[in-house]
N, C-alpha and C positions, 0 to 999 in steps of 0.2 A: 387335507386342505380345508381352511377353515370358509365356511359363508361370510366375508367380510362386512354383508349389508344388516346381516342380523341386529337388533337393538343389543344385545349380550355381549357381543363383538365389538359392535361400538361403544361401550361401555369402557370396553376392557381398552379400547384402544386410547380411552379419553383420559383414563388413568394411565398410562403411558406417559401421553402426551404430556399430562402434569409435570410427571414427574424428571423428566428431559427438560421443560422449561426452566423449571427452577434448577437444575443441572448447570444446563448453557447457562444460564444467569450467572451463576456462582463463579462459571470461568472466565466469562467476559467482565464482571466487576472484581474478579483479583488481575486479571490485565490489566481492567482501566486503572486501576489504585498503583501496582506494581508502577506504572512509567507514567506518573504524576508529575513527577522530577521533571521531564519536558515540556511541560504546560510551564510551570515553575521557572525555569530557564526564559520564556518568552515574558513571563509576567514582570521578570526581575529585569530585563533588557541584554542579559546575556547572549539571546538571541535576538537577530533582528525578525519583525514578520513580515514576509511579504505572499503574497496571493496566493503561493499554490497552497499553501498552509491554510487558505480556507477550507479547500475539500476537505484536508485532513481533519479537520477541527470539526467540521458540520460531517464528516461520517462517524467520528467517533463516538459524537454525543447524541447525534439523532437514534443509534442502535445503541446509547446503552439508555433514551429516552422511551424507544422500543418497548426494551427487555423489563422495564420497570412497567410500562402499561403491560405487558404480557402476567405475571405474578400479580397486578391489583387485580386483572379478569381473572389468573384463575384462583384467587384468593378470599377476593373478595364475597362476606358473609349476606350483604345489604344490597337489594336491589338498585342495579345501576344501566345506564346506554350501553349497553354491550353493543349494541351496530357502532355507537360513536368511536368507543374507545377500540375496536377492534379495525374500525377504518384508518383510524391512527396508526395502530401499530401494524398493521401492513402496507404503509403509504412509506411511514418511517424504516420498515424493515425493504421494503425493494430500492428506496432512497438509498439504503445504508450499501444494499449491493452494487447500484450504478455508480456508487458514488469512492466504493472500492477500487470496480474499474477505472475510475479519472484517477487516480492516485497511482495505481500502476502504469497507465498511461503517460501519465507527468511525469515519474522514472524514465520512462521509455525515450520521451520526447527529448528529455538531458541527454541520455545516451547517445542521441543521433542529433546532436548540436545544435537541435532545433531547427534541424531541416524541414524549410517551406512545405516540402511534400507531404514529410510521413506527419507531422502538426496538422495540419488541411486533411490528410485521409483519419488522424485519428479522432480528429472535432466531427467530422461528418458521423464516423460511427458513432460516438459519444450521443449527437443527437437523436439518433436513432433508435438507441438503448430507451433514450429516455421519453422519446414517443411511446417508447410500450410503457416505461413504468408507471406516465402518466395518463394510461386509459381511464384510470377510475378503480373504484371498491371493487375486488373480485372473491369477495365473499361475504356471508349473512351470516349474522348471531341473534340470538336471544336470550332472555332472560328464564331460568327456568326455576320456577321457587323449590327450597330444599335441594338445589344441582349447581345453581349458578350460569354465567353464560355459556352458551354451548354454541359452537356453528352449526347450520342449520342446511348450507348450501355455499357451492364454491365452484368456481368458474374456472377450470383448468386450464382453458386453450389459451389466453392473455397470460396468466402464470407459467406455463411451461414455457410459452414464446421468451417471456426475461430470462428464464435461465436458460434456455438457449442460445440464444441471444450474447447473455453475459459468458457460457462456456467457451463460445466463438470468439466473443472478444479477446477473452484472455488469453487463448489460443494463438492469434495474430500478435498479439502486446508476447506471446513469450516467444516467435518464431522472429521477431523483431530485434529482440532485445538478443537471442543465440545468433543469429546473422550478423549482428554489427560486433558481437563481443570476442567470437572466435576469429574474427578478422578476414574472413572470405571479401568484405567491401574495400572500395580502391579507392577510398576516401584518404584525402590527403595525411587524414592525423590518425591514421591507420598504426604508425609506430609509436603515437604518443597513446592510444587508445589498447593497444593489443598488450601491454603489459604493463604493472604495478598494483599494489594493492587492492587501489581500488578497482582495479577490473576484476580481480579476482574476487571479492567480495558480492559484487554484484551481480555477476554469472554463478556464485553457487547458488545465491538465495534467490535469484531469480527463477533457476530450475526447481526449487522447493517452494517459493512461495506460490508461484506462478499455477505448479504442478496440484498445492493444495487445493487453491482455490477452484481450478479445474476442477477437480472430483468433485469437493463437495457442493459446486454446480450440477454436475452428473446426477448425483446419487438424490439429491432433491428432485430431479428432472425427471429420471427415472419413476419414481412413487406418482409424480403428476399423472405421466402418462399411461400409468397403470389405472389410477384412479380407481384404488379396490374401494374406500370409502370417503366419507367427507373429511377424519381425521387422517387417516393414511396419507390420503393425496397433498398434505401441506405438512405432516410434521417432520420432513427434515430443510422446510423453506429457513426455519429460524437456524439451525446449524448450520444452512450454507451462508446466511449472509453474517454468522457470528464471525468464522472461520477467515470468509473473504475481508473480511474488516479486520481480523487481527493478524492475517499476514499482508496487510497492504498497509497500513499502519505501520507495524514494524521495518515495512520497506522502506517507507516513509522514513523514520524516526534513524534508522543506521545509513542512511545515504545524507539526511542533514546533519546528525552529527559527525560524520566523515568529515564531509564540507567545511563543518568548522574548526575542528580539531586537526584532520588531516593536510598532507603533504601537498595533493594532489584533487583537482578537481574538474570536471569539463563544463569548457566552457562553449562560447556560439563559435560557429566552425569559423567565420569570417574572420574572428578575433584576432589580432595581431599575435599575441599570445599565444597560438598555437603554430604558428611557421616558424619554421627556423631562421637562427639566428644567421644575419646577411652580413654586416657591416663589423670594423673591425672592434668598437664597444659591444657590439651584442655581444659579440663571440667571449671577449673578455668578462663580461656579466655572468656570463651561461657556463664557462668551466669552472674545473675546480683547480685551485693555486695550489700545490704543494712548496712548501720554505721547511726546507733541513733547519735545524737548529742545532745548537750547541750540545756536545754529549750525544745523549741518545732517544733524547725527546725529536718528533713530527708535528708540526704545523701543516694545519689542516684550514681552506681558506675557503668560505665556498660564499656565493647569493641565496638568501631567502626570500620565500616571497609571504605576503599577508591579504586575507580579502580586501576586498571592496567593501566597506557597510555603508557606504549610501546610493549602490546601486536597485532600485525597489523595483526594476521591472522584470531583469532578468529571474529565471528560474532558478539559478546560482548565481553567484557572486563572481564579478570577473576581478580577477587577481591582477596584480599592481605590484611596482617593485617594490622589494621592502630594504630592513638594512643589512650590512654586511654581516657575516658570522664569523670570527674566529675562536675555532673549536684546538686545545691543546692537548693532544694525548703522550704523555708520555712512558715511551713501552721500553722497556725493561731490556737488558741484552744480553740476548741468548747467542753463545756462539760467534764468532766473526761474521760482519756481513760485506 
């Protein structure tokens, strides 16, 4: 077991360190560049933006504003503010993790139609994450000539609280999102919720997204509260909030293009839209017509529906009738029928 405190040690570990940052770097800017195309889509108007797509926007770019002051500190040849630029990139890197959790939160909050309640318990946590990430600098660098910046000292009891803090939130965001999705709740739209697609998409990545970002809150959390040395204790802070940022992101990124691509989407529980059809037009809007045709072709008659795009508050878009479809297949005859 080695003396962690030794200078030789911390050497070895500072090299390490390097060399994992410019790693993580490497794999969060082939992410950020890989799904460019949906920045693209909002620029072009093919998306509409509305609010919750701030988080996403302001975590993406705040950690990958991060990861590029992380590589000038430890790159950089010419004497520079290592306290400055090192306050940055850990203000921006515990940003990038709270701001992970509102993102999977906002998934969450869709999920459960925006019920009063679980909106009101998840803002109150939300605030509370960000009480801690907002205490202040929890670590010191300096400049070291012929080394560069080096930290110097690092305050573990405010940095373990965020990532434990953040492990627990996502914890509650993913016993949230399995409770509403396997259908145990008696929520009215219970049957329009508990199957299709999209349920299923979101409950698998949910239990992987969800499950990532867990750990590598753990495993950062972990080294904190070991605290063998002043690099040990923070080098896997940048892997968890890379990680948490590019599966919360990605949650992000296939739950909106669903929305607007797909069939199906949820909307606020109040909405008319989700009770069934009463009256003897509903009923007729909501089946589907079958007309026999001539020979051996089926006529197929059904309602489509299309978003909303000038709804800007909701979290999605509440769906509106659209127009009729006549779909004609004709199949082939096999056999007497």
């Amino acid at each position: 077991m080695p003396d962690w405190k030794l200078p030789d040690e911390v050497q070895k570990e500072a090299a390490v360190f390097t060399k994992l940052m410019h790693s993580l770097a490497g794999i969060y800017m082939y992410e950020w560049f890989i799904s460019l195309d949906f920045e693209w889509d909002f620029i072009t108007g093919k998306k509409r933006l509305r609010w919750p797509m701030i988080f996403y926007f302001a975590n993406r770019y705040l950690l990958l504003f991060a990861m590029i002051g992380i590589i000038v500190s430890l790159d950089k040849t010419e004497e520079l503010n290592c306290q400055a630029l090192y306050t940055f990139n850990q203000l921006a890197g515990d940003a990038a993790v709270g701001l992970a959790s509102i993102n999977l939160s906002i998934r969450t909050m869709a999920i459960w139609s925006q019920n009063r309640y679980i909106v009101g318990g998840l803002v109150l946590v939300i605030l509370g994450h960000w009480s801690l990430i907002l205490q202040g600098v929890q670590l010191k660098a300096i400049w070291i000539p012929g080394v560069g910046c080096q930290i110097t000292e690092t305050h573990n009891h405010i940095l373990a609280s965020i990532f434990i803090y953040s492990m627990c939130f996502d914890f509650i965001v993913l016993l949230l999102n399995v409770y509403k999705l396997i259908g145990i709740t008696s929520s009215p739209s219970r049957d329009l919720m508990g199957r299709g697609r999209l349920t299923h998409m979101i409950f698998t990545d949910g239990l992987i997204f969800f499950l990532l970002a867990f750990l590598a809150n753990l495993i950062a959390t972990v080294f904190m509260v070991l605290n063998l040395n002043q690099i040990m204790s923070i080098i896997f802070n940048v892997p968890a909030a890379v990680f948490s940022t590019i599966v919360a992101c990605r949650a992000v990124r296939r739950l909106t293009n669903f929305t607007y691509d797909g069939p199906e989407i949820y909307g606020h529980a109040s909405s008319s839209n989700l009770r069934p059809p009463t009256t003897g037009n509903e009923r007729a809007m909501a089946s589907l017509n079958y007309k026999r045709t001539t020979r051996s072709g089926v006529h197929v008659q059904m309602e489509t529906f299309t978003h909303a795009e000038d709804n800007q508050n909701d979290i999605f878009p509440v769906v509106k009738e659209g127009s009729e479809t006549d779909v004609e297949t004709d199949v082939e005859r096999k056999g007497s029928l």
